[in-house]
VMD Tcl script that builds the backbone (N, CA, C; Angstrom):
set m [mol new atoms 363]
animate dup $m
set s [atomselect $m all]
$s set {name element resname resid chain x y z} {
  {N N UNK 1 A 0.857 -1.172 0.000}
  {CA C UNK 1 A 0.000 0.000 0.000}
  {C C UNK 1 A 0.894 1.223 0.000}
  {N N UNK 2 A 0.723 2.064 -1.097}
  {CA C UNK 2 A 1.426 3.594 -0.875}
  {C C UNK 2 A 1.074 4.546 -0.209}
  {N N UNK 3 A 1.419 5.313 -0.129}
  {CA C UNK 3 A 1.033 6.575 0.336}
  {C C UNK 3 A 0.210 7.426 -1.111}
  {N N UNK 4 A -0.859 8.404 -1.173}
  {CA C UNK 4 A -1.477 8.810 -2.140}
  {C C UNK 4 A -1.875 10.399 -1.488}
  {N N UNK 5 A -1.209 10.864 -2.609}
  {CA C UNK 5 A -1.960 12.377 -2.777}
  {C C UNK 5 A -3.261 12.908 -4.130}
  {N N UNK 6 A -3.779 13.498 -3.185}
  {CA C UNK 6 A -4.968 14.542 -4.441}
  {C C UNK 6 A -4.484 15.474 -4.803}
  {N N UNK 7 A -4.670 15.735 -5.823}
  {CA C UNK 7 A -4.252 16.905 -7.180}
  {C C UNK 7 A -5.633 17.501 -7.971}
  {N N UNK 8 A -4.919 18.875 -7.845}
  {CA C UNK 8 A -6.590 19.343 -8.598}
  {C C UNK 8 A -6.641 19.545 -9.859}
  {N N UNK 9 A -6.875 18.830 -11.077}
  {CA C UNK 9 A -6.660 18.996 -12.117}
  {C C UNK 9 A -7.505 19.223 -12.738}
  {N N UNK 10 A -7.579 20.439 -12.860}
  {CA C UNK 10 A -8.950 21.704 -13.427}
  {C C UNK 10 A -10.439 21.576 -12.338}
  {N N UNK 11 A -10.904 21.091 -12.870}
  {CA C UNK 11 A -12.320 21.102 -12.160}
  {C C UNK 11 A -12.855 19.868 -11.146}
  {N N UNK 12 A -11.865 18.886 -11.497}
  {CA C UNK 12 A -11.792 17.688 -10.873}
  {C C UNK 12 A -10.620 17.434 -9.908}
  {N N UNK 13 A -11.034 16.323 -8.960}
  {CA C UNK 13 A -9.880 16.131 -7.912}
  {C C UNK 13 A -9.694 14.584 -8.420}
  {N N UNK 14 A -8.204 14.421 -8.439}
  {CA C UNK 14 A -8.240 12.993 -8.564}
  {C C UNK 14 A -7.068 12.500 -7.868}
  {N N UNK 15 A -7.033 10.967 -7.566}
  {CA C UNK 15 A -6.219 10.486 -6.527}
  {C C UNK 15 A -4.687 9.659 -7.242}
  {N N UNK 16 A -3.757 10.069 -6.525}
  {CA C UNK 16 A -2.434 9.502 -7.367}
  {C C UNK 16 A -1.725 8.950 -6.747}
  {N N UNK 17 A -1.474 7.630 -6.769}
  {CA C UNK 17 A -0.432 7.134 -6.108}
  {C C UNK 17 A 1.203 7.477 -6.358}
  {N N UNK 18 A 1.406 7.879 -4.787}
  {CA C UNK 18 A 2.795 7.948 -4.691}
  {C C UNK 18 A 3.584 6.556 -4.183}
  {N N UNK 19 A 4.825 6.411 -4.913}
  {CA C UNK 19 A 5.426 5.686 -4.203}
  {C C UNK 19 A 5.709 5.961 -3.183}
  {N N UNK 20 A 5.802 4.654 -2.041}
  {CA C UNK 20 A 6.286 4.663 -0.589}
  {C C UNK 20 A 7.831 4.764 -0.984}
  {N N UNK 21 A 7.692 5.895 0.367}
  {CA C UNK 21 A 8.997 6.145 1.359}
  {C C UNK 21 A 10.397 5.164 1.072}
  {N N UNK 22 A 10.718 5.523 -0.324}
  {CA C UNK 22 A 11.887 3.728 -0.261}
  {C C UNK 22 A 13.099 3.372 0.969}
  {N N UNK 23 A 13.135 4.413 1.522}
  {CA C UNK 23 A 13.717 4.089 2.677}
  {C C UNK 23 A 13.317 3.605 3.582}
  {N N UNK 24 A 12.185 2.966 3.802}
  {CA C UNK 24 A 11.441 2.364 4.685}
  {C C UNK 24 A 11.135 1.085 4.022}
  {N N UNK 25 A 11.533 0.817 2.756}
  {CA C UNK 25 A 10.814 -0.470 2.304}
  {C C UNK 25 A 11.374 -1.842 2.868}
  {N N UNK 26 A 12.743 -1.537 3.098}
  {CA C UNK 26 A 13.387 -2.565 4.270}
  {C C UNK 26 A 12.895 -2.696 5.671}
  {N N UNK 27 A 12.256 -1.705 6.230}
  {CA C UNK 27 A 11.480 -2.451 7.417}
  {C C UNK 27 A 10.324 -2.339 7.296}
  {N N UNK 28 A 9.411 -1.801 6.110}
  {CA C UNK 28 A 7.973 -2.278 6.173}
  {C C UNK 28 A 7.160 -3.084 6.674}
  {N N UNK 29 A 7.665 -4.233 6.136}
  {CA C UNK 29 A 6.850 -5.243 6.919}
  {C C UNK 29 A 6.889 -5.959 7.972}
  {N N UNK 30 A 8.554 -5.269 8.640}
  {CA C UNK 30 A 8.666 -5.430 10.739}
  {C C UNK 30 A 7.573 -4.443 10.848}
  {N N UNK 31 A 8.186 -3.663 10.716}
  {CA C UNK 31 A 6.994 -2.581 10.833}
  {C C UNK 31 A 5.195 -2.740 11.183}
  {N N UNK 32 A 4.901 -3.385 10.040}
  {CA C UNK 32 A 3.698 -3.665 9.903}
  {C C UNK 32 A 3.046 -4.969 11.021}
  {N N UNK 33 A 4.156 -5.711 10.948}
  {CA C UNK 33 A 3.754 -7.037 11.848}
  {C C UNK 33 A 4.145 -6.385 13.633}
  {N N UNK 34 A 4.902 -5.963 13.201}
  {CA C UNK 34 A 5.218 -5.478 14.645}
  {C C UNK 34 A 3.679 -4.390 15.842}
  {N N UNK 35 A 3.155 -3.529 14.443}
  {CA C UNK 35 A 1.769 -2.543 14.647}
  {C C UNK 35 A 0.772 -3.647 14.703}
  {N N UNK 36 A 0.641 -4.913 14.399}
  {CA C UNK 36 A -0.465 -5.547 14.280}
  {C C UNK 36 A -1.056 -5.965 15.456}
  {N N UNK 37 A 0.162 -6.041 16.133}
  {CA C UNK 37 A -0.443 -6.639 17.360}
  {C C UNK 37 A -0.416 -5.643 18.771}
  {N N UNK 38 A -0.296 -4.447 18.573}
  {CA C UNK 38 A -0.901 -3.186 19.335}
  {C C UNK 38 A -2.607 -2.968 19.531}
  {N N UNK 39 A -2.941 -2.052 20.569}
  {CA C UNK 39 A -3.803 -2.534 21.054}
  {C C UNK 39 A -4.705 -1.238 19.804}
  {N N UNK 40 A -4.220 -0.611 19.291}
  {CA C UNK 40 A -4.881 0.275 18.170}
  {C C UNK 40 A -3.959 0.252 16.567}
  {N N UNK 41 A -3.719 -1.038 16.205}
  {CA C UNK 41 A -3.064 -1.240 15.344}
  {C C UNK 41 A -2.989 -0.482 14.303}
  {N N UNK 42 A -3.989 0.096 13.813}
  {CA C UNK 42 A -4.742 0.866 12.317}
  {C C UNK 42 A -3.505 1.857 12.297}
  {N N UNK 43 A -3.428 2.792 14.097}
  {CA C UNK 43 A -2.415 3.742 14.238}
  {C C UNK 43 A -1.473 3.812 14.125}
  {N N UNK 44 A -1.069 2.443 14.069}
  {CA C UNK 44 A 0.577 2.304 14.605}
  {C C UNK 44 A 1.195 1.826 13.031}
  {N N UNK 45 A 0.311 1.367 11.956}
  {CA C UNK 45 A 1.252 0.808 10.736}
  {C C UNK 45 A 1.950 1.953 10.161}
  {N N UNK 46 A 2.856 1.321 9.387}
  {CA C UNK 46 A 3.589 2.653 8.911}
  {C C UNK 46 A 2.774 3.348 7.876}
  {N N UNK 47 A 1.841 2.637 6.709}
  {CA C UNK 47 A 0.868 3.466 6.436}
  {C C UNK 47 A 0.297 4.628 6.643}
  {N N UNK 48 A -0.442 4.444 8.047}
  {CA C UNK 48 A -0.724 5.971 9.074}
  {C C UNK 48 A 0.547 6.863 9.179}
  {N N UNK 49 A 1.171 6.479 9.557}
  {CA C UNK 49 A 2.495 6.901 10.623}
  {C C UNK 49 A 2.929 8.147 8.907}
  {N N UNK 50 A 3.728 7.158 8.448}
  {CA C UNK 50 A 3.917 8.044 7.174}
  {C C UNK 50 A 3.216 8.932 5.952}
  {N N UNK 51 A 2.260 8.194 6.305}
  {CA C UNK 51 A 0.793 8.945 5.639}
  {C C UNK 51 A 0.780 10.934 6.660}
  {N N UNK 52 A 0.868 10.560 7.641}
  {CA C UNK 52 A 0.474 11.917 8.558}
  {C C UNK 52 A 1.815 12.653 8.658}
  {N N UNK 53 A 2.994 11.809 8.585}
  {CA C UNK 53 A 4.515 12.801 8.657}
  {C C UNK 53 A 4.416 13.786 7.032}
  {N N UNK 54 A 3.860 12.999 5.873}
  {CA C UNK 54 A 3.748 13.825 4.393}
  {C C UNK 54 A 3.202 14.841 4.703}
  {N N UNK 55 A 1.732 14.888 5.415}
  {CA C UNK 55 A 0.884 15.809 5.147}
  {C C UNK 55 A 1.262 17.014 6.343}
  {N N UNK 56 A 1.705 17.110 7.443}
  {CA C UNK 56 A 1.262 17.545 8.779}
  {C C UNK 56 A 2.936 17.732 9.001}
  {N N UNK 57 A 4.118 16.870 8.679}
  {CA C UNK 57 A 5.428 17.720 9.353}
  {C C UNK 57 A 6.418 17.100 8.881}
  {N N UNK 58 A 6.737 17.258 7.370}
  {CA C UNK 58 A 7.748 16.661 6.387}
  {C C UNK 58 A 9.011 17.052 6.970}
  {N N UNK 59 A 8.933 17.804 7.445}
  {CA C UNK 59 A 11.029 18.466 7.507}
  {C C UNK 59 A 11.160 17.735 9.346}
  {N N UNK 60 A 10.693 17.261 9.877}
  {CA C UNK 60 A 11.015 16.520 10.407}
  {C C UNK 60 A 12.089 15.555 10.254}
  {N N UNK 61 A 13.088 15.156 10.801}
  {CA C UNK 61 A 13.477 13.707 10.913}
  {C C UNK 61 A 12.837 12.622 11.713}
  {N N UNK 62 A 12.588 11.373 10.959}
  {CA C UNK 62 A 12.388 10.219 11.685}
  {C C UNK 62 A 13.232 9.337 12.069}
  {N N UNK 63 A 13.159 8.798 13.180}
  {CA C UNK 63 A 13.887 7.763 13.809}
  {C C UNK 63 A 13.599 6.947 14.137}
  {N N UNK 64 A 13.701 5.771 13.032}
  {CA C UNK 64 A 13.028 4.177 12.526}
  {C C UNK 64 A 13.984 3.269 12.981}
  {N N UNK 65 A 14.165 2.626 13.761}
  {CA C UNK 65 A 14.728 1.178 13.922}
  {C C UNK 65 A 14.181 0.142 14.141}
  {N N UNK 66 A 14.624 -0.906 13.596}
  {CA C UNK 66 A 13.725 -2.762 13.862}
  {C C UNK 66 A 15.028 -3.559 13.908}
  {N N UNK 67 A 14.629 -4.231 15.366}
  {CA C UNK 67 A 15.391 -5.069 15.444}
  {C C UNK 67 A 14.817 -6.435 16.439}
  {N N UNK 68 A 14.551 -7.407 15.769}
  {CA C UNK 68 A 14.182 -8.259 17.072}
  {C C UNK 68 A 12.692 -8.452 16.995}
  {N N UNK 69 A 12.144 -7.567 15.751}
  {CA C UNK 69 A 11.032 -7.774 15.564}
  {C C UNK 69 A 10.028 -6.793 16.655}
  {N N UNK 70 A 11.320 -6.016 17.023}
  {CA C UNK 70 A 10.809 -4.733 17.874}
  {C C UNK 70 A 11.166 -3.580 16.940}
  {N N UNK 71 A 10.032 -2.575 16.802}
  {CA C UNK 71 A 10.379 -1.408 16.455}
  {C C UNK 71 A 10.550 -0.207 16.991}
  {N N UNK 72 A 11.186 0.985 16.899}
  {CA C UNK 72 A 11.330 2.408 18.010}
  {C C UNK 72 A 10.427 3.784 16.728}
  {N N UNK 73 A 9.823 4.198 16.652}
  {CA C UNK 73 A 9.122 4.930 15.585}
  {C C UNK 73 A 8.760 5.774 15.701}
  {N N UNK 74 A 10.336 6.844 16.142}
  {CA C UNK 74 A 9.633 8.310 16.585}
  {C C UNK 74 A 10.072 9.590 15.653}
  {N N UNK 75 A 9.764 10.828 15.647}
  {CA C UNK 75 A 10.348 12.015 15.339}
  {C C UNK 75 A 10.845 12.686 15.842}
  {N N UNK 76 A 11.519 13.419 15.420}
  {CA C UNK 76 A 12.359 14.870 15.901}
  {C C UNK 76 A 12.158 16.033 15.832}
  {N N UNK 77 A 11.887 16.620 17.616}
  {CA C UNK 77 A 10.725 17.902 17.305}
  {C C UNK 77 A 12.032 18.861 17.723}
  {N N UNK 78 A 11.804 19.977 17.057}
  {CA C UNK 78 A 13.030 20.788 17.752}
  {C C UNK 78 A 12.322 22.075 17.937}
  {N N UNK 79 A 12.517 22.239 19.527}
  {CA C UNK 79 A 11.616 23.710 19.500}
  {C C UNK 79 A 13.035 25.043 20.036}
  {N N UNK 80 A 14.396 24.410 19.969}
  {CA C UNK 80 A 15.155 25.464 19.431}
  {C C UNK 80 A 16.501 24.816 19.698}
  {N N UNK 81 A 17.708 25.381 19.366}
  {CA C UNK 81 A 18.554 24.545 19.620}
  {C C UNK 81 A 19.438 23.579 20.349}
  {N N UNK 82 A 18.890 24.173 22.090}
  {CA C UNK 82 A 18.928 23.070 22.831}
  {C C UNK 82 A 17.826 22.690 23.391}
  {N N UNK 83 A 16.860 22.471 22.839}
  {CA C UNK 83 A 15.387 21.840 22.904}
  {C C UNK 83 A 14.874 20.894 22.307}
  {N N UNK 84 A 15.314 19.873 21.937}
  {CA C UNK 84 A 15.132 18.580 20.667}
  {C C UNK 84 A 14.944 17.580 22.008}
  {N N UNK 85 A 13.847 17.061 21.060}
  {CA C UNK 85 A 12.589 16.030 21.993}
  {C C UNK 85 A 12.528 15.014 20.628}
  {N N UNK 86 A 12.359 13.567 21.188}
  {CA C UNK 86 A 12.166 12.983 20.341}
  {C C UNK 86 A 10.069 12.376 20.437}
  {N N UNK 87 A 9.453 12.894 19.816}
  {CA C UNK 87 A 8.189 12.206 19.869}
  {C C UNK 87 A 7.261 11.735 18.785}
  {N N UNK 88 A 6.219 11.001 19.301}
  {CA C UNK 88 A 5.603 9.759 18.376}
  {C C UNK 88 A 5.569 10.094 16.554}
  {N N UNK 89 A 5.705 10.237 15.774}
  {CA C UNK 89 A 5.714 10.714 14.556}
  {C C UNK 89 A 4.461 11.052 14.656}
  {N N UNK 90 A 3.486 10.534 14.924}
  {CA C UNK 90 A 1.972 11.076 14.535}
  {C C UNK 90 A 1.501 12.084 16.209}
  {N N UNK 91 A 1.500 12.552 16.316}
  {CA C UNK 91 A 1.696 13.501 17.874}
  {C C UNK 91 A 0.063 13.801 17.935}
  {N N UNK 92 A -0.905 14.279 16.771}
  {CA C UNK 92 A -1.868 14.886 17.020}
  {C C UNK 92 A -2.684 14.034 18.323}
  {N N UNK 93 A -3.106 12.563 17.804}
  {CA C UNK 93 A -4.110 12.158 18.517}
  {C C UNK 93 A -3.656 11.100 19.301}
  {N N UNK 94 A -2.099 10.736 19.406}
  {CA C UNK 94 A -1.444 9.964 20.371}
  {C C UNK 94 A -2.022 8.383 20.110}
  {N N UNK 95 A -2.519 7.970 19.192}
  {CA C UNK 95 A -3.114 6.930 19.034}
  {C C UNK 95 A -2.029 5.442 18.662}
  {N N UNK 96 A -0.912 6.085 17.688}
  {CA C UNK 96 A -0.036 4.717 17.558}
  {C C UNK 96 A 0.956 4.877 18.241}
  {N N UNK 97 A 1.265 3.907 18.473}
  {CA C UNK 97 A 2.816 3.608 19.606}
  {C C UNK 97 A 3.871 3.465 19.193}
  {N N UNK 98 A 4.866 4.422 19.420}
  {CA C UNK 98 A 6.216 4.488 19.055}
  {C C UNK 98 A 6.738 3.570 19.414}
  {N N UNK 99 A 6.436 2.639 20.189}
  {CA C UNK 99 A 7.357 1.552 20.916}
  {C C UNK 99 A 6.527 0.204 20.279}
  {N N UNK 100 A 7.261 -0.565 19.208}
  {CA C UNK 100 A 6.755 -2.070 18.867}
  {C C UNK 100 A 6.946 -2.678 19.137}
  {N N UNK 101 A 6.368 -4.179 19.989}
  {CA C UNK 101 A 6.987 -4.988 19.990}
  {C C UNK 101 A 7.255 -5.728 21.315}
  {N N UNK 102 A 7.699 -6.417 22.130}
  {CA C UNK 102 A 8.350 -7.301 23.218}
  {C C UNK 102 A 9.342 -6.227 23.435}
  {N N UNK 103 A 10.491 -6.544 22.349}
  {CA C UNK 103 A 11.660 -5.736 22.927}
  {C C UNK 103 A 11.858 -4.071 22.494}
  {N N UNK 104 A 10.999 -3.359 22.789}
  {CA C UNK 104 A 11.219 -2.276 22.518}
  {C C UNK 104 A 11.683 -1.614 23.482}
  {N N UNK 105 A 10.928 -1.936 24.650}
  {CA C UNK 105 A 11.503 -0.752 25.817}
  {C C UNK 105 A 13.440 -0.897 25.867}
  {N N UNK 106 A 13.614 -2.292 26.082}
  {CA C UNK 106 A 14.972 -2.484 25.942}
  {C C UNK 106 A 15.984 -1.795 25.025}
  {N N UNK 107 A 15.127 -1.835 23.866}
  {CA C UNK 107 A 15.220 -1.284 22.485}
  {C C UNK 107 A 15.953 0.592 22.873}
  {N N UNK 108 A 15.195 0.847 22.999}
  {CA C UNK 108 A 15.047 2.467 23.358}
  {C C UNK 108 A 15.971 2.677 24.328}
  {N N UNK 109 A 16.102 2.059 25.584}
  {CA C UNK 109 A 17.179 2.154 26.361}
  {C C UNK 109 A 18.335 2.207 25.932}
  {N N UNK 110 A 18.499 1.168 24.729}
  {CA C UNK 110 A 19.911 0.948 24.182}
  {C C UNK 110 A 20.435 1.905 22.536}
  {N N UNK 111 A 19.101 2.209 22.805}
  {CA C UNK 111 A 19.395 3.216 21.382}
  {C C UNK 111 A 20.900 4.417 21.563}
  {N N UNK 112 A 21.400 4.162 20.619}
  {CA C UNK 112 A 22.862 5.080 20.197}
  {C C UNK 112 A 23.003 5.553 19.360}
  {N N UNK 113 A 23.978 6.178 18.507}
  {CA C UNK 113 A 24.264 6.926 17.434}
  {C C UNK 113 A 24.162 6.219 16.397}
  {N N UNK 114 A 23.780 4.982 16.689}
  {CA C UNK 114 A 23.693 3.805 15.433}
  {C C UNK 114 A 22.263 3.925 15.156}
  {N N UNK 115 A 21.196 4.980 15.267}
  {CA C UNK 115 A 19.987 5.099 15.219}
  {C C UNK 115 A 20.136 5.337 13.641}
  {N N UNK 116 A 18.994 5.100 12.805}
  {CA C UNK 116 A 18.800 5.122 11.598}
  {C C UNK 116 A 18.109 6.617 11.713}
  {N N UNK 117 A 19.174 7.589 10.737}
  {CA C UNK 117 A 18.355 8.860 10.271}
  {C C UNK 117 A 17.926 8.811 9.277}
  {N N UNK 118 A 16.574 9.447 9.237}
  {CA C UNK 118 A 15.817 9.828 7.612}
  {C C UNK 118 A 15.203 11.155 7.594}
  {N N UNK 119 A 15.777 11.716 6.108}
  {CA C UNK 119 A 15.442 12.720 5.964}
  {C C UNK 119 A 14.278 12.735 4.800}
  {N N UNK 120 A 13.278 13.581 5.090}
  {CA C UNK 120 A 12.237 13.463 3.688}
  {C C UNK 120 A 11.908 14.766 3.033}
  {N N UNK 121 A 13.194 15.645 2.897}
  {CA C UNK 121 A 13.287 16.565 1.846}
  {C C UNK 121 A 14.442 16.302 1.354}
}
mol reanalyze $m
mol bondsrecalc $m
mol representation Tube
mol addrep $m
């Protein structure tokens, strides 16, 4: 499943698939299996997740790791230069969980500079 934008082309709106995020296509489907079994899954696939970072806060960085069949799936909010918070990529309605998985909390504890950056400009 891609991600899809509307375009207004003259008088009509019509729907276009974009390709997904190819930097994510290597953990897609941890990803996905990992959100399935959350207690609001719909929120947590990367679908949503990346669907709402396009529309709502592109210049963000995300910070995606899977390992263990655990995932960590947050963003980078910076409200100035020594103010950088890392939180849920989708922030509005708090609904999917940055933390996937069995081993996530562990996960997060042990997170280091070996964190996967992505940029989406």
């Amino acid at each position: 499943m891609g991600i899809g934008r509307a375009t207004d082309d003259g008088l009509e709106m019509k729907f276009e698939a974009v390709a997904p995020e190819s930097e994510f296509e290597h953990i897609r489907d941890g990803w996905a299996k990992a959100a399935l079994k959350q207690f609001a899954p719909f929120c947590s696939l990367p679908e949503w997740q990346l669907a709402f970072h396009e529309a709502f806060s592109p210049k963000r960085r995300l910070l995606v790791e899977c390992a263990f069949g655990s995932m960590l799936c947050f963003a980078e909010k910076i409200f100035s230069p020594s103010d950088i918070y890392l939180t849920p990529i989708e922030p509005h309605w708090f609904f999917g969980n940055p933390l996937l998985g069995a081993r996530s909390r562990p996960q997060l504890t042990a997170a280091s500079p070996s964190w996967c950056w992505y940029h989406s400009w």
